[in-house]
C-alpha positions in Angstrom: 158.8 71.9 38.2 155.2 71.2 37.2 155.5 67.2 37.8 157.2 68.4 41.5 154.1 70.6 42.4 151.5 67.9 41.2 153.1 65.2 43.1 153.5 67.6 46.3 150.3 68.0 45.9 149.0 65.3 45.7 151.1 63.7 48.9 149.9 66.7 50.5 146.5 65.5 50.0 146.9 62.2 50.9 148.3 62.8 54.3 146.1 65.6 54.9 143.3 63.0 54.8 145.1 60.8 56.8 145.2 63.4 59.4 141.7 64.1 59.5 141.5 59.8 60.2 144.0 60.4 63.0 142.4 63.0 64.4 138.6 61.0 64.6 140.1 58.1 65.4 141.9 59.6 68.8 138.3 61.4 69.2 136.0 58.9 68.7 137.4 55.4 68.7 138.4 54.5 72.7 141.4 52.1 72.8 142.9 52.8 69.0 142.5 56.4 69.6 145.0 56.4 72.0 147.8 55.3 69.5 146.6 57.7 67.3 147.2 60.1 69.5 150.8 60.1 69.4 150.5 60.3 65.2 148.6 63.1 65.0 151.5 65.5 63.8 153.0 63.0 61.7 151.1 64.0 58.4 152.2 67.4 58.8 155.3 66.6 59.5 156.2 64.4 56.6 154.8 66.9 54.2 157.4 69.2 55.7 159.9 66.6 55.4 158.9 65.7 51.8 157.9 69.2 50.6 158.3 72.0 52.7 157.2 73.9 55.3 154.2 76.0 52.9 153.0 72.4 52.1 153.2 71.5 55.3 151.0 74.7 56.1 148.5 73.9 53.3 148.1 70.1 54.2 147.2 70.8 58.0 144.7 74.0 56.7 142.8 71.1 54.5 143.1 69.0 57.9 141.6 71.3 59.4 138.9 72.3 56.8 138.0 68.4 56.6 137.8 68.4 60.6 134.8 71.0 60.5 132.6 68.1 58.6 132.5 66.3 62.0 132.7 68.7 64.7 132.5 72.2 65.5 134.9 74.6 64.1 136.4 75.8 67.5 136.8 72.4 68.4 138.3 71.9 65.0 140.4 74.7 65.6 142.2 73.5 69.1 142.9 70.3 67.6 144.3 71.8 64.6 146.6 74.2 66.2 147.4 71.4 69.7 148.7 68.7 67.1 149.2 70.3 63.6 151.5 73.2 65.0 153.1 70.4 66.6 153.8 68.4 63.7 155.3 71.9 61.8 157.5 72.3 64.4 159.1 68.5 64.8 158.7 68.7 60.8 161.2 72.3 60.6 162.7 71.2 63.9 164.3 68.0 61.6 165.0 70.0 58.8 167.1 72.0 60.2 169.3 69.0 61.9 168.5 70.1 65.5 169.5 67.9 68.0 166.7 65.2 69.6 166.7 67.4 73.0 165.9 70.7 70.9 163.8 69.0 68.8 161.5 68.2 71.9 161.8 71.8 73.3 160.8 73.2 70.0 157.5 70.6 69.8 157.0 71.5 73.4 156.6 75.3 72.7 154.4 74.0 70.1 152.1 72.3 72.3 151.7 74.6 74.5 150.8 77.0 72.3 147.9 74.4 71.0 147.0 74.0 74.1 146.5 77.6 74.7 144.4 78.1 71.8 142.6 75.2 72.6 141.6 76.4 76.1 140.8 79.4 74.1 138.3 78.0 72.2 136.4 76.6 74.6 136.1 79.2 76.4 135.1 81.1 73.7 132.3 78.0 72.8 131.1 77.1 76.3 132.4 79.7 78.6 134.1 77.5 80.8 137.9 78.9 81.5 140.5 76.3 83.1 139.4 78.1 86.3 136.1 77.1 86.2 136.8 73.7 85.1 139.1 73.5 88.6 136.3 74.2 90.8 133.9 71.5 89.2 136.5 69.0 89.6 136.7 70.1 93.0 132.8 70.0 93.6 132.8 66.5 92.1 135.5 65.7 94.4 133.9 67.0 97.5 130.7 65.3 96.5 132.4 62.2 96.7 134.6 62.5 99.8 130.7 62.8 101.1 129.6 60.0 100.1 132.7 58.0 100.9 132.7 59.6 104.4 129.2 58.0 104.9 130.3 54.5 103.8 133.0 54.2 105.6 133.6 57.4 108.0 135.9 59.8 108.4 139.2 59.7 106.4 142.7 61.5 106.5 142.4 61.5 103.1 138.8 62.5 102.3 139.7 65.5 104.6 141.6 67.6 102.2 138.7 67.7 100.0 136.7 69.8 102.5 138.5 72.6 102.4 137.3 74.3 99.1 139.8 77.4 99.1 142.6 75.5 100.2 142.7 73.2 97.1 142.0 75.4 95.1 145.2 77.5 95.4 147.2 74.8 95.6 145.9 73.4 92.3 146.2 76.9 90.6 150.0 77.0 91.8 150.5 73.8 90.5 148.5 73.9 87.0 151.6 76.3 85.0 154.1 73.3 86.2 151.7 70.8 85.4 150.8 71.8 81.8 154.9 72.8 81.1 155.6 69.1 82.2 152.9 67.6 80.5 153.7 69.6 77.3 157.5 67.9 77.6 156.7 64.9 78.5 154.0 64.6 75.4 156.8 66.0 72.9 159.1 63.3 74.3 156.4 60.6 73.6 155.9 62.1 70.1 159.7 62.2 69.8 160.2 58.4 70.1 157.3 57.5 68.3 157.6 59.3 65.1 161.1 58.7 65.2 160.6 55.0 65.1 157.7 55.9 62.4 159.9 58.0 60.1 163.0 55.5 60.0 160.5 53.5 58.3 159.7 55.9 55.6 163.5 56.8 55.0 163.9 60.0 57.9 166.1 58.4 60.0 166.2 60.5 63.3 169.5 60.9 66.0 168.0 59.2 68.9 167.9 60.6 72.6 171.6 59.4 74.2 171.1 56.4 77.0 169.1 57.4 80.2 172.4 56.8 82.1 173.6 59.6 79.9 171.4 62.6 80.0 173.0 65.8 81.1 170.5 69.2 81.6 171.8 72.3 80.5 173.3 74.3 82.6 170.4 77.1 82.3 168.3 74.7 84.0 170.3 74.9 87.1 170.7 78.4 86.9 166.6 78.9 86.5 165.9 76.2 90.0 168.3 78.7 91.7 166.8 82.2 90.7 163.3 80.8 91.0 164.5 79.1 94.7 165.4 82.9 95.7 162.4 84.5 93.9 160.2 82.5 96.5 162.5 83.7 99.1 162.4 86.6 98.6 158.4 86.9 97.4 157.8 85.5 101.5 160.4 88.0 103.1 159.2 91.0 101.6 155.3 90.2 101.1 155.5 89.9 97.2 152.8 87.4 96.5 153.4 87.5 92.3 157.1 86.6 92.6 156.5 84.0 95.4 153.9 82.0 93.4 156.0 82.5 89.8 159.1 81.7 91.9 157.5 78.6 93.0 155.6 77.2 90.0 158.9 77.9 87.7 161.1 75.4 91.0 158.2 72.9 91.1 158.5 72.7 86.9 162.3 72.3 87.4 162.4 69.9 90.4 161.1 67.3 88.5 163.6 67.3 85.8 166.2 67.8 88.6 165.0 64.5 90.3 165.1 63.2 86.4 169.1 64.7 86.3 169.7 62.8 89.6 167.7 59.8 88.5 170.5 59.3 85.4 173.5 59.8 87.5 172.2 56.8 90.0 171.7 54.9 86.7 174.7 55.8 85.5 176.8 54.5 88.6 174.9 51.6 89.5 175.1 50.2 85.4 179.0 50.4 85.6 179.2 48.7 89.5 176.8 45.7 87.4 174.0 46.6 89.4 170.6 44.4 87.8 168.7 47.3 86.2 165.4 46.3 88.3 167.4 47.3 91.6 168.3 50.8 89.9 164.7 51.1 89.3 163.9 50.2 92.5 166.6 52.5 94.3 165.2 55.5 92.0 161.8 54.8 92.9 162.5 55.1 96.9 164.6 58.4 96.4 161.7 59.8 94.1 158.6 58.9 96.6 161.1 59.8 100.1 160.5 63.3 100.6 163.6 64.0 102.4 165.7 61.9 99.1 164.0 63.6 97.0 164.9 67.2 98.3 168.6 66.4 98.6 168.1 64.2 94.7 167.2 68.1 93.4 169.8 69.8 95.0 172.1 67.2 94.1 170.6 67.5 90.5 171.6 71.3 90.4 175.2 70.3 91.8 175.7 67.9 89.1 174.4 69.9 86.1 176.9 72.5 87.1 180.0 70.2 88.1 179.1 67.2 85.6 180.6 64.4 87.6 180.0 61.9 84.6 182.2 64.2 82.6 180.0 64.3 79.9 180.0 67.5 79.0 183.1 68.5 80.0 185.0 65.1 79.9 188.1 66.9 77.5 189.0 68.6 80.8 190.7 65.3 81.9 193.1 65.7 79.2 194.3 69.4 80.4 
């Protein structure tokens, strides 16, 4: 028991410090930091994997504690809880033999609660809140349509920048989708990486099924439908609240609809022997055609309910 604690500790140690290395080299160092980025929760994970999850715990505190040598403790503090909490989670995620798609929604939670506290702590260092940080993007941005407008006159473009209020909301509806998407699409990246990370260290992982192959659950459906009618029904009856949460939640879901619809070309075109560049190519157009892409999400609801690849419910051809 003794020589197990003494060697958890020590591992626990050892990857702790190469968290804290991660962690400066994704803040500091410009092109290397960028692969570190994606191993930033692997330390913690692996200690959860080796040891435990209260190993895990004490090995990202240290982090942590080593992190506040080289910056300030709230920025310390984001980091530790945007990457740390997320390498707990995939860590207890694998434990407990959860498939690859709930392992990313776990990590996903994760991240977004980092990213919460992060936001947090900045705002309680420098007193700038998301909000704030929207408007000087947009001043920047209007300074420069300006200056562009100057050069090389007026613009279709540079026009949208003008109107201040305008952008504003729009950017505010779209920040909850934004971040949600953002926070999936970083667990995803995570996913693949430290999957291909941990085979190497003897954790071998259940990949993610072929693109062709991905099927939503059906709650996803269900959720673009009641958020569809929440926006509805927020415009008929004057209900600003539920017409902007109705519309942030279908934005969110759209784009894994147009993802849904996106595997079922795939899937079709692969068996006809269509070269994968075309398939690219054909998903590409529907994604950037407005009118394609509104029919791709409703046809991404349709076949999340009705499965036409019969992959979830292929045993109903035997009936």
């Amino acid at each position: 028991m003794t020589q197990h604690n003494t060697r958890a500790l020590v591992e626990s140690a050892l990857l702790a410090v190469l968290g804290t290395i991660l962690v400066l080299l994704g803040e500091y160092v410009p092109f290397i930091g960028v692969v570190a980025l994606f191993l930033w929760p692997l330390p913690s994970a692996l200690v959860v994997l080796r040891h435990g999850m209260r190993w895990g715990v004490m090995a990202s505190i240290v982090t942590a504690l080593s992190l506040t040598l080289f910056m300030n403790w709230a920025t310390a503090l984001g980091l530790w809880v945007l990457f740390g909490l997320t390498g707990l989670a995939f860590g207890y995620a694998v434990t407990k033999e959860y498939s690859p798609a709930k392992i990313i929604v776990v990590t996903s939670g994760a991240f977004l609660i980092g990213l919460f506290t992060t936001f947090l702590s900045m705002y309680i260092v420098t007193g700038h809140s998301p909000m704030k940080l929207i408007d000087e993007w947009i001043r920047a941005m209007q300074v420069s349509a300006e200056l562009s407008e100057k050069m090389l006159g007026p613009n279709q473009v540079l026009e949208m920048f003008k109107d201040f209020d305008e952008l504003k909301a729009q950017l505010v509806r779209m920040l909850p989708a934004a971040v949600l998407l953002s926070a999936l699409f970083q667990s995803y990246l995570n996913f693949e990486v430290l999957r291909r990370v941990l085979s190497r260290l003897g954790h071998d992982l259940e990949p993610l099924p072929p693109f062709s192959r991905w099927i939503l659950p059906e709650y996803i459906a269900h959720g673009a439908i009641i958020s569809y009618l929440s926006t509805l029904l927020g415009l008929y009856y004057n209900v600003l609240v539920v017409e902007q949460v109705g519309q942030n939640i279908f934005a969110a879901l759209s784009i894994l609809l147009l993802l849904e619809t996106a595997s079922v070309i795939s899937y079709f075109l692969s068996r006809s022997r269509v070269p994968q560049i075309f398939s690219v190519l054909i998903i590409f157009y529907v994604a950037v055609t407005p009118v394609l892409s509104m029919l791709a999400v409703l046809f991404g609801i349709i076949d999340i309910l009705f499965d036409f690849r019969q992959l979830r419910y292929g045993w109903l051809n035997t009936l």
